[in-house]
FIBA-456709 format. One record per residue (C-alpha): residue in one letter; x, y, z. Coordinates in nm, 2 decimals, padded with zeros to 4 digits. Example, Ala and Ser with C-alpha at 12.3 -4.5 7.8 and 13.67 -1.06 7.14 Angstrom:
  residu      c1      c2      c3
       a   01.23  -00.45   00.78
       s   01.37  -00.11   00.71
//
This chain:
  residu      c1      c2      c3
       x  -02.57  -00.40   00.24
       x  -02.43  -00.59  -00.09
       x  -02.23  -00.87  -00.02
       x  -01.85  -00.82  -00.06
       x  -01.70  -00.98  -00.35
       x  -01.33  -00.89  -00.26
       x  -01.15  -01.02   00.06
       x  -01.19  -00.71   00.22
       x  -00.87  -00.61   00.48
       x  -01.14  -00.37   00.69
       x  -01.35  -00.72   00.73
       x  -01.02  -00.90   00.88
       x  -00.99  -00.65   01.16
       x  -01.36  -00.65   01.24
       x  -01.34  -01.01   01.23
       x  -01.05  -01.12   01.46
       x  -01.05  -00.78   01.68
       x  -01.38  -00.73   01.75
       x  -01.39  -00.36   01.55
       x  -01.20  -00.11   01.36
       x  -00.77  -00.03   01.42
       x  -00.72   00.27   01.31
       x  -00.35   00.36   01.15
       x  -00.23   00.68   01.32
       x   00.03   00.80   01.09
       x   00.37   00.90   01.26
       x   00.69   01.02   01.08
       x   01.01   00.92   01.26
       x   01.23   01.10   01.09
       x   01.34   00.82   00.88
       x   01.56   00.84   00.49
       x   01.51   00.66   00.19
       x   01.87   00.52   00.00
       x   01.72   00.69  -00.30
       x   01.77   01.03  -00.11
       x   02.05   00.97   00.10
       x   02.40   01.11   00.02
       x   02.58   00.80   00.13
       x   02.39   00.57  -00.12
       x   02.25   00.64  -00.48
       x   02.08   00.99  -00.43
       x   01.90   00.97  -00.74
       x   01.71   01.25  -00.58
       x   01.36   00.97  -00.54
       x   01.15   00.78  -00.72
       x   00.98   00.99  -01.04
       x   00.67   00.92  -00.88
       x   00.74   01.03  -00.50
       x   00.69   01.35  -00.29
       x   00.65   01.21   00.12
       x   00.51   01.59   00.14
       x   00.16   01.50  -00.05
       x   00.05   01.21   00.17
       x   00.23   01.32   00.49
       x  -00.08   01.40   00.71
       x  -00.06   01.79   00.89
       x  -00.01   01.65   01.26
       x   00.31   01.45   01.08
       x   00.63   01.58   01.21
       x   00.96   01.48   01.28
       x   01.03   01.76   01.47
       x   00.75   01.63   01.74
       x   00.82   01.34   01.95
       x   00.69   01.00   01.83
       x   00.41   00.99   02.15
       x   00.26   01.39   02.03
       x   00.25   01.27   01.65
       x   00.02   00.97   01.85
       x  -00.20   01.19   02.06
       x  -00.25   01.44   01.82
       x  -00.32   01.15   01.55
       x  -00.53   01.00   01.78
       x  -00.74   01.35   01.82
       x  -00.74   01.37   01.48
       x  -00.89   01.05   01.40
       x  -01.17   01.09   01.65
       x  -01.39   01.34   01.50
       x  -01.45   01.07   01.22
       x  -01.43   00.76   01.40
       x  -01.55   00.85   01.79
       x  -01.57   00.46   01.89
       x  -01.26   00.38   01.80
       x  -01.03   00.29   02.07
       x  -00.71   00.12   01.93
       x  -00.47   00.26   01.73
       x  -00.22   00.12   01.47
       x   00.08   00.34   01.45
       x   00.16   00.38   01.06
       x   00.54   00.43   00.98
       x   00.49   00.59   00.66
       x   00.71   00.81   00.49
       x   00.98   00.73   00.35
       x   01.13   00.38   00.44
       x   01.12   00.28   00.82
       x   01.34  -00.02   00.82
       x   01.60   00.22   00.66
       x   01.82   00.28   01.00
       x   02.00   00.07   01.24
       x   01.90  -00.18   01.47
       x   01.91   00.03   01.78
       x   01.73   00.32   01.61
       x   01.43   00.10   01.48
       x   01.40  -00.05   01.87
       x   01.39   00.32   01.99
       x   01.11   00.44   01.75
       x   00.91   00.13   01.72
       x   00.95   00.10   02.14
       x   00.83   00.43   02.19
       x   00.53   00.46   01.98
       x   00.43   00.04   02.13
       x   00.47   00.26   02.50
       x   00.14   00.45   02.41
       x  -00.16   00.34   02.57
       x  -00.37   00.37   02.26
       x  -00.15   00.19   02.06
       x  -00.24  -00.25   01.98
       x   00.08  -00.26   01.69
       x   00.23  -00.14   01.41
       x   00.22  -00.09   01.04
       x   00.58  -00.02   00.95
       x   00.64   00.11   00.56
       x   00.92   00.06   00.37
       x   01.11  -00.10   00.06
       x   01.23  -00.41  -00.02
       x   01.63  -00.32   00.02
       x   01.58  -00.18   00.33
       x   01.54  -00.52   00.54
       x   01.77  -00.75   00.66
       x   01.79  -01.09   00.87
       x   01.87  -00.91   01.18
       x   01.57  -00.63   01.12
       x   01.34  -00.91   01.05
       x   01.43  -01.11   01.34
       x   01.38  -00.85   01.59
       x   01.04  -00.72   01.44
       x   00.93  -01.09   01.43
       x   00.98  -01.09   01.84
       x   00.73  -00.76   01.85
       x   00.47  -00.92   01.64
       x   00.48  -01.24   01.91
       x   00.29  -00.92   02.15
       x   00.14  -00.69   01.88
       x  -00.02  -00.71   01.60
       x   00.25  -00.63   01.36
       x   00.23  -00.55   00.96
       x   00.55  -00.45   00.72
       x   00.41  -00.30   00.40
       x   00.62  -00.30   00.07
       x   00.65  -00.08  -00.16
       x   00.63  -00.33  -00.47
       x   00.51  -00.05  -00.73
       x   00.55  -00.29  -01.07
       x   00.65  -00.63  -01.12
       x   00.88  -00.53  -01.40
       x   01.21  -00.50  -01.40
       x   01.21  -00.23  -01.69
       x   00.96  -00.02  -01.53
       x   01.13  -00.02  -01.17
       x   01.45   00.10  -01.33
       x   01.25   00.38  -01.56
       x   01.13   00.54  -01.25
       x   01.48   00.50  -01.06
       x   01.31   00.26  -00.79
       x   01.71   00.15  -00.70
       x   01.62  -00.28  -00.69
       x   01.44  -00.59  -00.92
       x   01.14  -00.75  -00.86
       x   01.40  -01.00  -00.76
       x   01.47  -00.80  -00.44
       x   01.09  -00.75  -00.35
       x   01.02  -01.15  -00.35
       x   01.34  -01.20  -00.19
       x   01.26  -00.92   00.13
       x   00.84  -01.06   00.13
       x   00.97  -01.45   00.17
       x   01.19  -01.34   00.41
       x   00.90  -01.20   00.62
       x   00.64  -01.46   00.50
       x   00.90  -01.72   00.70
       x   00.90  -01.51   01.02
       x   00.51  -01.52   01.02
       x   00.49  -01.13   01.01
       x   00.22  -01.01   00.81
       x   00.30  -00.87   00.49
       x   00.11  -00.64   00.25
       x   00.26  -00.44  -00.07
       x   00.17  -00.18  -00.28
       x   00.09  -00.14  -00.65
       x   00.05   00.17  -00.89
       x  -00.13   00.14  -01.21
       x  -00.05   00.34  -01.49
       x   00.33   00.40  -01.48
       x   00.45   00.52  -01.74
       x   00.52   00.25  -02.03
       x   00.29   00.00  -01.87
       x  -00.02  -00.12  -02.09
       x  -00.32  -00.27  -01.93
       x  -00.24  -00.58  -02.05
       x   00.10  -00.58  -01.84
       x  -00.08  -00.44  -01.56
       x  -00.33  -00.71  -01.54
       x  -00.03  -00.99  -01.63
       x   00.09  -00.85  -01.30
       x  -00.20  -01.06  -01.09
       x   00.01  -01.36  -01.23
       x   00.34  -01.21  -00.99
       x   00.19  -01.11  -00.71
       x   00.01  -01.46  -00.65
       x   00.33  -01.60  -00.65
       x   00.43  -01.38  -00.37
       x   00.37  -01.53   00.04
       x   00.17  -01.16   00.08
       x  -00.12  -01.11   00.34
       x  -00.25  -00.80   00.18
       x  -00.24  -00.59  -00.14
       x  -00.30  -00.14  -00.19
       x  -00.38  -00.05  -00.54
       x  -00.32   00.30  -00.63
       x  -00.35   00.47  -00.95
       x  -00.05   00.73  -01.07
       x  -00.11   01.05  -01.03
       x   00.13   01.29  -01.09
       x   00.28   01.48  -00.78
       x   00.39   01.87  -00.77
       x   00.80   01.80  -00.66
       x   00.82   01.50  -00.83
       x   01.06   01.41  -01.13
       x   00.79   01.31  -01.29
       x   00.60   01.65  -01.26
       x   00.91   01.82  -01.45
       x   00.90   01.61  -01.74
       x   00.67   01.55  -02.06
       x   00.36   01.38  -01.93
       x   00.48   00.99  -02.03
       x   00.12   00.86  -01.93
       x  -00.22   00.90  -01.96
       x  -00.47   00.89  -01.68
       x  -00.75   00.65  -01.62
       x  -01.16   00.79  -01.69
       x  -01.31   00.68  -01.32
       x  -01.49   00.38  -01.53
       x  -01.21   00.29  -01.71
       x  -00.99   00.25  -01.36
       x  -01.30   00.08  -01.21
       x  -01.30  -00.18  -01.50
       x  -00.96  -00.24  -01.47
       x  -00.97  -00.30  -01.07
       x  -01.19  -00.57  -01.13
       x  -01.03  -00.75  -01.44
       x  -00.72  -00.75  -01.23
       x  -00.94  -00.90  -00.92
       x  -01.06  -01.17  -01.05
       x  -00.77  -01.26  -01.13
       x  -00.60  -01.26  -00.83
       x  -00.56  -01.49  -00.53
       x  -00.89  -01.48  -00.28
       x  -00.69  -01.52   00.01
       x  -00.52  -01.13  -00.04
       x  -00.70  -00.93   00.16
       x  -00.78  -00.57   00.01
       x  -00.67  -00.26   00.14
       x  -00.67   00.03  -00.08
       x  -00.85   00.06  -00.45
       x  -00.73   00.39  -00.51
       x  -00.51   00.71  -00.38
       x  -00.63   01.07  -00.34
       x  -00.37   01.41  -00.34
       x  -00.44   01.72  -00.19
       x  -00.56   01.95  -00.47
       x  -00.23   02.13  -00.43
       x  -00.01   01.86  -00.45
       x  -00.17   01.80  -00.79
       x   00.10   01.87  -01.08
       x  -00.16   01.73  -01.36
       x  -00.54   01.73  -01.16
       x  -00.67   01.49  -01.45
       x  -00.52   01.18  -01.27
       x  -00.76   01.24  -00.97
       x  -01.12   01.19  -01.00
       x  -01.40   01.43  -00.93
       x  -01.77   01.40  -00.83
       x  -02.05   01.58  -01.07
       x  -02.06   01.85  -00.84
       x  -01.68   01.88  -00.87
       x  -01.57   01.80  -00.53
       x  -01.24   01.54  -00.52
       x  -01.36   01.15  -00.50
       x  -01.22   01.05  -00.20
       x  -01.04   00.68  -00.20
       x  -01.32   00.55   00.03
       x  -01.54   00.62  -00.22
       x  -01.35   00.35  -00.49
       x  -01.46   00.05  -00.32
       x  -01.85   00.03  -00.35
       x  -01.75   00.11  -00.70
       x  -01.58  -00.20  -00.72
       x  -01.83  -00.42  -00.55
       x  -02.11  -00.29  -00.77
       x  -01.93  -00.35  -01.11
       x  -01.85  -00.69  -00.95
       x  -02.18  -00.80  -00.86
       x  -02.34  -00.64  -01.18
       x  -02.07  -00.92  -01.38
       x  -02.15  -01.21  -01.14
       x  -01.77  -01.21  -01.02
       x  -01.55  -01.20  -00.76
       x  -01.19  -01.23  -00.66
       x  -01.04  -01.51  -00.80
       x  -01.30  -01.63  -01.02
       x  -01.07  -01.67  -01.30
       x  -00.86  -01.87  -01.09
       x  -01.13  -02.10  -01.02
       x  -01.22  -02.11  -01.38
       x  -00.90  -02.22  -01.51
       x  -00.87  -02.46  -01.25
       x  -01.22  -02.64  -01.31
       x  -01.09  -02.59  -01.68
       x  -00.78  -02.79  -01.60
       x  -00.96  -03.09  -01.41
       x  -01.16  -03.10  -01.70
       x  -00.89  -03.15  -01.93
       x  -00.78  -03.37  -01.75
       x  -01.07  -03.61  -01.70
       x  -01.07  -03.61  -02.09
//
Protein backbone atom coordinates (compact mmCIF):
# COMPACT_ATOMS: atom_id res chain seq x y z
CA UNK A 1 0.00 0.00 0.00
CA UNK A 2 1.25 3.64 -1.18
CA UNK A 3 2.03 5.82 1.51
CA UNK A 4 -0.58 8.53 2.36
CA UNK A 5 0.31 11.92 1.32
CA UNK A 6 -2.77 13.67 3.04
CA UNK A 7 -3.39 13.61 6.84
CA UNK A 8 -5.88 11.11 6.51
CA UNK A 9 -9.07 11.43 9.31
CA UNK A 10 -9.66 7.32 8.81
CA UNK A 11 -5.69 7.09 9.99
CA UNK A 12 -6.62 9.22 13.28
CA UNK A 13 -9.24 6.82 14.45
CA UNK A 14 -7.15 3.79 13.70
CA UNK A 15 -4.46 5.51 15.43
CA UNK A 16 -5.81 6.64 18.80
CA UNK A 17 -8.82 4.02 18.99
CA UNK A 18 -7.36 1.03 18.02
CA UNK A 19 -9.83 0.56 14.65
CA UNK A 20 -12.54 1.99 12.72
CA UNK A 21 -15.87 4.35 14.35
CA UNK A 22 -18.33 4.09 12.31
CA UNK A 23 -20.93 7.28 11.99
CA UNK A 24 -24.46 5.86 12.29
CA UNK A 25 -26.53 8.58 10.82
CA UNK A 26 -29.72 9.54 12.93
CA UNK A 27 -32.25 12.35 12.14
CA UNK A 28 -33.66 13.94 15.24
CA UNK A 29 -36.09 15.76 13.83
CA UNK A 30 -34.16 18.92 13.92
CA UNK A 31 -34.96 22.64 11.58
CA UNK A 32 -32.68 24.75 9.83
CA UNK A 33 -33.42 28.91 10.40
CA UNK A 34 -33.30 28.95 6.59
CA UNK A 35 -36.57 26.78 6.69
CA UNK A 36 -38.14 27.78 9.73
CA UNK A 37 -41.23 30.19 9.68
CA UNK A 38 -40.09 32.05 12.76
CA UNK A 39 -36.67 33.10 11.10
CA UNK A 40 -35.76 33.92 7.43
CA UNK A 41 -37.55 31.01 5.49
CA UNK A 42 -35.74 31.58 2.44
CA UNK A 43 -37.07 28.20 1.65
CA UNK A 44 -32.88 26.68 2.03
CA UNK A 45 -29.83 26.90 0.68
CA UNK A 46 -29.81 26.70 -3.46
CA UNK A 47 -27.78 23.90 -3.01
CA UNK A 48 -29.72 21.78 -0.27
CA UNK A 49 -32.22 18.88 -0.32
CA UNK A 50 -31.72 16.80 3.46
CA UNK A 51 -33.88 14.20 1.25
CA UNK A 52 -30.65 13.17 -1.11
CA UNK A 53 -28.19 12.26 1.60
CA UNK A 54 -30.67 11.27 4.26
CA UNK A 55 -29.86 7.42 4.54
CA UNK A 56 -33.39 4.99 4.19
CA UNK A 57 -33.19 3.80 7.98
CA UNK A 58 -33.29 7.82 8.69
CA UNK A 59 -36.42 8.81 10.33
CA UNK A 60 -37.74 11.20 12.54
CA UNK A 61 -40.71 9.47 12.99
CA UNK A 62 -38.52 6.41 14.76
CA UNK A 63 -37.00 6.88 18.07
CA UNK A 64 -33.41 8.10 18.27
CA UNK A 65 -32.26 4.29 19.70
CA UNK A 66 -34.23 2.33 16.38
CA UNK A 67 -32.59 4.92 13.88
CA UNK A 68 -29.22 3.34 16.00
CA UNK A 69 -29.96 -0.34 15.84
CA UNK A 70 -31.14 -0.33 12.48
CA UNK A 71 -28.00 2.00 11.52
CA UNK A 72 -25.99 -0.22 13.29
CA UNK A 73 -27.53 -3.36 11.08
CA UNK A 74 -27.02 -1.51 8.32
CA UNK A 75 -23.51 -0.84 8.63
CA UNK A 76 -22.62 -4.38 9.40
CA UNK A 77 -22.90 -6.12 6.19
CA UNK A 78 -20.00 -3.79 5.04
CA UNK A 79 -18.04 -3.40 8.01
CA UNK A 80 -18.70 -6.85 10.27
CA UNK A 81 -15.71 -5.99 12.75
CA UNK A 82 -16.82 -2.94 13.59
CA UNK A 83 -17.99 -2.54 17.04
CA UNK A 84 -18.30 1.24 17.91
CA UNK A 85 -20.47 3.48 16.55
CA UNK A 86 -20.49 7.32 16.15
CA UNK A 87 -23.87 8.71 16.05
CA UNK A 88 -24.01 11.28 13.03
CA UNK A 89 -26.56 14.22 13.61
CA UNK A 90 -26.85 15.07 10.11
CA UNK A 91 -29.60 16.70 8.56
CA UNK A 92 -30.40 19.78 8.82
CA UNK A 93 -28.70 21.76 11.78
CA UNK A 94 -28.57 19.94 15.20
CA UNK A 95 -27.59 22.68 17.48
CA UNK A 96 -30.69 24.46 16.05
CA UNK A 97 -33.15 23.80 19.29
CA UNK A 98 -33.00 24.56 22.88
CA UNK A 99 -30.83 23.50 25.52
CA UNK A 100 -33.14 20.96 26.98
CA UNK A 101 -33.97 19.46 23.56
CA UNK A 102 -30.23 19.01 22.54
CA UNK A 103 -29.61 17.16 26.23
CA UNK A 104 -32.61 14.89 25.30
CA UNK A 105 -31.48 13.84 21.79
CA UNK A 106 -27.81 13.86 22.30
CA UNK A 107 -28.55 11.87 25.93
CA UNK A 108 -30.48 9.33 24.31
CA UNK A 109 -28.49 8.24 21.40
CA UNK A 110 -24.92 8.48 24.20
CA UNK A 111 -27.54 5.69 26.19
CA UNK A 112 -26.90 3.09 23.40
CA UNK A 113 -24.55 0.49 24.09
CA UNK A 114 -22.93 0.69 20.71
CA UNK A 115 -22.47 4.13 20.77
CA UNK A 116 -18.41 5.73 21.88
CA UNK A 117 -19.64 9.77 20.79
CA UNK A 118 -20.96 11.95 18.58
CA UNK A 119 -20.67 13.84 15.37
CA UNK A 120 -23.20 16.58 15.66
CA UNK A 121 -23.83 18.69 12.19
CA UNK A 122 -24.83 22.01 11.90
CA UNK A 123 -24.16 25.79 10.91
CA UNK A 124 -22.32 28.37 12.25
CA UNK A 125 -25.49 30.63 13.62
CA UNK A 126 -26.84 27.84 15.20
CA UNK A 127 -24.36 27.71 18.39
CA UNK A 128 -24.11 29.65 21.27
CA UNK A 129 -22.04 29.92 24.64
CA UNK A 130 -24.47 28.03 26.56
CA UNK A 131 -24.72 25.11 23.67
CA UNK A 132 -21.05 25.01 23.51
CA UNK A 133 -20.58 24.76 27.12
CA UNK A 134 -22.74 21.91 27.72
CA UNK A 135 -21.42 19.83 24.59
CA UNK A 136 -17.86 20.69 25.93
CA UNK A 137 -18.94 18.67 29.30
CA UNK A 138 -19.95 15.46 26.87
CA UNK A 139 -16.81 15.48 25.00
CA UNK A 140 -14.84 15.31 28.78
CA UNK A 141 -16.64 11.30 28.42
CA UNK A 142 -17.07 10.84 24.67
CA UNK A 143 -15.42 11.42 21.90
CA UNK A 144 -17.25 14.33 20.56
CA UNK A 145 -16.98 16.25 16.96
CA UNK A 146 -19.28 19.47 15.82
CA UNK A 147 -19.00 19.74 12.03
CA UNK A 148 -19.66 23.09 10.14
CA UNK A 149 -21.13 23.78 7.41
CA UNK A 150 -18.51 26.39 5.98
CA UNK A 151 -19.46 25.85 2.20
CA UNK A 152 -17.28 29.10 0.76
CA UNK A 153 -15.16 31.52 2.38
CA UNK A 154 -16.76 34.37 0.54
CA UNK A 155 -18.96 36.54 1.64
CA UNK A 156 -20.62 37.13 -1.96
CA UNK A 157 -20.97 33.59 -2.58
CA UNK A 158 -22.62 32.76 0.85
CA UNK A 159 -25.23 35.37 0.16
CA UNK A 160 -25.78 34.17 -3.67
CA UNK A 161 -26.88 30.83 -2.42
CA UNK A 162 -28.94 32.39 0.57
CA UNK A 163 -26.62 30.62 3.26
CA UNK A 164 -28.30 33.37 5.91
CA UNK A 165 -24.46 34.46 7.81
CA UNK A 166 -20.57 35.79 6.69
CA UNK A 167 -17.59 34.03 6.86
CA UNK A 168 -17.39 36.24 9.77
CA UNK A 169 -19.92 34.06 11.70
CA UNK A 170 -18.20 30.61 10.72
CA UNK A 171 -14.68 31.83 12.30
CA UNK A 172 -16.50 33.36 15.08
CA UNK A 173 -18.78 29.77 15.98
CA UNK A 174 -15.22 27.41 15.02
CA UNK A 175 -13.00 29.65 17.73
CA UNK A 176 -15.63 29.43 19.97
CA UNK A 177 -15.37 25.52 19.83
CA UNK A 178 -11.54 25.50 19.18
CA UNK A 179 -11.44 27.26 22.97
CA UNK A 180 -13.66 24.51 24.53
CA UNK A 181 -11.25 21.76 23.10
CA UNK A 182 -14.13 20.15 21.13
CA UNK A 183 -13.05 18.88 17.87
CA UNK A 184 -14.04 20.73 14.98
CA UNK A 185 -14.31 19.89 11.26
CA UNK A 186 -16.13 21.91 8.37
CA UNK A 187 -17.22 21.42 5.10
CA UNK A 188 -16.36 22.87 1.65
CA UNK A 189 -18.08 22.67 -1.85
CA UNK A 190 -16.27 23.37 -4.93
CA UNK A 191 -17.78 24.76 -7.84
CA UNK A 192 -20.57 27.09 -6.58
CA UNK A 193 -21.74 28.98 -8.80
CA UNK A 194 -19.48 32.25 -9.53
CA UNK A 195 -16.51 30.74 -7.97
CA UNK A 196 -13.29 30.33 -10.26
CA UNK A 197 -10.57 27.90 -9.43
CA UNK A 198 -8.42 30.45 -8.59
CA UNK A 199 -10.91 31.61 -5.67
CA UNK A 200 -11.40 28.13 -4.73
CA UNK A 201 -7.77 27.37 -4.31
CA UNK A 202 -7.31 31.16 -2.53
CA UNK A 203 -9.71 29.54 -0.14
CA UNK A 204 -6.70 27.13 1.44
CA UNK A 205 -5.32 30.61 2.58
CA UNK A 206 -8.96 30.98 4.97
CA UNK A 207 -9.37 27.91 6.20
CA UNK A 208 -5.66 27.72 7.61
CA UNK A 209 -6.47 30.59 9.51
CA UNK A 210 -9.29 28.66 11.10
CA UNK A 211 -8.56 26.52 14.78
CA UNK A 212 -10.32 23.32 12.62
CA UNK A 213 -9.44 19.61 13.39
CA UNK A 214 -10.73 18.41 10.14
CA UNK A 215 -11.87 19.34 6.62
CA UNK A 216 -14.85 17.44 3.86
CA UNK A 217 -14.50 18.54 0.37
CA UNK A 218 -17.42 18.06 -1.77
CA UNK A 219 -17.96 18.99 -5.23
CA UNK A 220 -21.57 20.68 -6.33
CA UNK A 221 -23.78 18.68 -7.79
CA UNK A 222 -27.01 19.78 -8.48
CA UNK A 223 -29.95 18.33 -6.40
CA UNK A 224 -33.63 17.39 -7.80
CA UNK A 225 -35.73 19.98 -4.98
CA UNK A 226 -33.23 22.32 -4.79
CA UNK A 227 -33.47 26.08 -5.89
CA UNK A 228 -30.73 25.50 -7.73
CA UNK A 229 -32.34 22.65 -9.83
CA UNK A 230 -35.14 25.16 -10.94
CA UNK A 231 -32.88 27.72 -12.32
CA UNK A 232 -30.50 28.19 -15.42
CA UNK A 233 -27.49 25.92 -14.77
CA UNK A 234 -25.02 28.91 -13.24
CA UNK A 235 -22.03 26.36 -13.18
CA UNK A 236 -20.27 23.95 -14.84
CA UNK A 237 -19.24 20.60 -13.50
CA UNK A 238 -15.73 19.32 -12.95
CA UNK A 239 -14.25 16.23 -15.67
CA UNK A 240 -13.15 13.45 -12.77
CA UNK A 241 -9.35 14.67 -13.75
CA UNK A 242 -9.99 18.07 -13.66
CA UNK A 243 -11.67 17.72 -9.89
CA UNK A 244 -8.73 15.36 -9.08
CA UNK A 245 -6.17 18.05 -10.09
CA UNK A 246 -7.81 20.58 -8.26
CA UNK A 247 -8.01 18.47 -4.86
CA UNK A 248 -4.47 18.34 -4.94
CA UNK A 249 -3.52 22.02 -5.92
CA UNK A 250 -5.68 22.97 -3.06
CA UNK A 251 -3.85 20.26 -0.75
CA UNK A 252 -0.79 21.25 -0.90
CA UNK A 253 -1.69 24.15 -0.02
CA UNK A 254 -3.17 23.60 2.98
CA UNK A 255 -2.18 23.08 6.60
CA UNK A 256 -0.73 19.27 7.33
CA UNK A 257 -2.24 19.18 10.59
CA UNK A 258 -6.12 19.02 8.98
CA UNK A 259 -6.94 15.82 8.90
CA UNK A 260 -9.08 14.66 5.71
CA UNK A 261 -12.29 13.43 5.64
CA UNK A 262 -14.19 13.48 2.57
CA UNK A 263 -12.73 14.23 -1.21
CA UNK A 264 -15.88 14.10 -2.85
CA UNK A 265 -19.95 13.55 -2.44
CA UNK A 266 -22.04 11.02 -4.27
CA UNK A 267 -26.25 11.44 -4.92
CA UNK A 268 -28.50 8.83 -5.54
CA UNK A 269 -29.07 8.60 -9.27
CA UNK A 270 -32.54 10.03 -8.61
CA UNK A 271 -31.77 12.80 -6.64
CA UNK A 272 -29.66 13.90 -9.66
CA UNK A 273 -31.34 17.15 -11.29
CA UNK A 274 -28.17 17.50 -13.79
CA UNK A 275 -26.20 13.63 -13.62
CA UNK A 276 -23.06 15.40 -15.27
CA UNK A 277 -21.91 16.69 -11.83
CA UNK A 278 -21.46 13.05 -10.67
CA UNK A 279 -18.84 10.90 -11.95
CA UNK A 280 -19.10 7.52 -13.64
CA UNK A 281 -16.91 4.43 -14.02
CA UNK A 282 -16.20 3.13 -17.84
CA UNK A 283 -18.60 0.65 -17.38
CA UNK A 284 -21.08 3.33 -16.34
CA UNK A 285 -21.70 2.54 -12.85
CA UNK A 286 -21.70 5.81 -10.34
CA UNK A 287 -18.04 6.44 -8.68
CA UNK A 288 -18.62 6.12 -5.37
CA UNK A 289 -16.87 8.94 -2.92
CA UNK A 290 -14.53 6.09 -1.50
CA UNK A 291 -13.26 5.71 -4.61
CA UNK A 292 -11.83 9.76 -4.82
CA UNK A 293 -9.15 9.25 -2.42
CA UNK A 294 -6.67 6.72 -3.99
CA UNK A 295 -7.23 9.11 -6.85
CA UNK A 296 -5.76 11.69 -4.84
CA UNK A 297 -2.90 9.91 -3.42
CA UNK A 298 -1.82 8.64 -6.83
CA UNK A 299 -1.80 12.11 -8.61
CA UNK A 300 0.13 13.15 -5.37
CA UNK A 301 2.73 10.73 -5.40
CA UNK A 302 3.04 10.81 -9.26
CA UNK A 303 3.96 14.99 -8.53
CA UNK A 304 6.31 14.25 -5.58
CA UNK A 305 3.78 16.20 -3.12
CA UNK A 306 1.84 16.27 -0.32
CA UNK A 307 -0.26 18.36 1.98
CA UNK A 308 1.31 21.33 2.75
CA UNK A 309 4.21 21.32 0.61
CA UNK A 310 3.67 24.74 -0.55
CA UNK A 311 3.61 25.77 2.86
CA UNK A 312 6.88 24.43 3.48
CA UNK A 313 8.17 25.89 0.35
CA UNK A 314 7.26 29.29 1.03
CA UNK A 315 8.46 29.02 4.36
CA UNK A 316 12.14 27.65 3.39
CA UNK A 317 11.64 30.52 0.67
CA UNK A 318 11.19 33.08 3.43
CA UNK A 319 14.24 31.90 5.75
CA UNK A 320 16.04 32.19 2.75
CA UNK A 321 15.30 35.64 2.16
CA UNK A 322 16.02 36.30 5.03
CA UNK A 323 19.50 34.96 5.51
CA UNK A 324 20.13 37.20 2.40
Amino acid sequence: MSELRYNSYAAFFRQHYGGRLQKVSVDAGFGCPNRSADDRNVGGCTFCNNRAFNPSYCSPEKSITQQIDEGIEFHRRRYPSTTRYLAYFQPYSNTYATLATLKCRYEEALQHPGVVGLIIGTRPDCVDEEKLDYIAQIAKEHYVAIEYGIESCYDSTLANIRRGHNFEATRRAIEMTAQRKIHCGGHLIFGLPGETRQMILDEAEAINSLPIDTLKLHQLQIIVGSALASQPLAAKPFRLDEYIALVCDFLERLRPDIMMERFAGEVPPRFQAHPEFSWRRTDGRLLRNEEVPPMVNRELERRGTRQGCTLYENENHNENQNEN
